[in-house]
Structure formats: C-alpha cells, structure tokens
N, C-alpha and C positions, 0 to 999 in steps of 0.2 A: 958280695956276701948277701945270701936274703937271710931273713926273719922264718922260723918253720917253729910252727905252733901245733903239738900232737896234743890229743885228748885221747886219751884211756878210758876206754868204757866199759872193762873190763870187768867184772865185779869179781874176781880173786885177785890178789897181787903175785904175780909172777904166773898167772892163769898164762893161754896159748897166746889171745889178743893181748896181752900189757907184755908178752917177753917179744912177739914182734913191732911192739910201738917199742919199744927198747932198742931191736936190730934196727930199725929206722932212723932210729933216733944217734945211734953212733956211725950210719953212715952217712945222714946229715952234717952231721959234729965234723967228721974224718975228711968231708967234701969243702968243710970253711965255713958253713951255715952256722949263725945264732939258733939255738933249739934250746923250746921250754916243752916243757910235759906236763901235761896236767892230768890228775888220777877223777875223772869224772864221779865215781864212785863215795868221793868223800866231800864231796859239796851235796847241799839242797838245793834243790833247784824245782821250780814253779813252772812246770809248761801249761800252755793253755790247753786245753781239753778239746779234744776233738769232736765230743758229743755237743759240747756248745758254739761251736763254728759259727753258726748260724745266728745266735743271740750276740752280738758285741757289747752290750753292756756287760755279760759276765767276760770276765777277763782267764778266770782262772777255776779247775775243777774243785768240789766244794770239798772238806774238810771229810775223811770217812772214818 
C-alpha cells in the first residue's frame, strides 16, 4: 500500500480539475492506496515572489 497525497487547485468545488482529483482519487482508494485530498483553494498560503528571486533577504511578496 503506498501513501497518495492529491492537492486541488481547483478554485470551483466540483469544477473539471477537483472532479478528476476525485476520479483519481477513488481509483487510488479502489487500487489499496492510503489517499488524502487537500482543497488547495481553502488554505493561505505565502509563496515567495518571483520578482525577488534575486534579493534573499526578502523571503516573501510585500502586503498589496
């Protein structure tokens, strides 16, 4: 049995990408797979900024 970790990036719920992390996700289940899902959409999340790549002191893009 492996571990299968889906991330929904979805930003509608039951949109086209979150109903096929869905078919995926029950043919993992149907295969013996451990499967968790996560709805990317309903977390905050802090990526670092691509415009500051270059400065490493800034970690993250500023507040807009």
């Amino acid at each position: 049995m492996k571990k299968v970790l889906i991330l929904s990036g979805s930003p509608r719920k039951d949109g086209n990408s979150d109903l096929l992390c869905s078919e995926f996700m029950r043919g993992a289940q149907e295969s013996g797979n451990e499967v968790q899902k996560i709805f990317v959409r309903s977390k905050k999340i802090a990526l670092q900024c691509l415009l500051l790549l270059p400065r490493p002191r800034r970690q993250v893009c500023p507040e807009r």
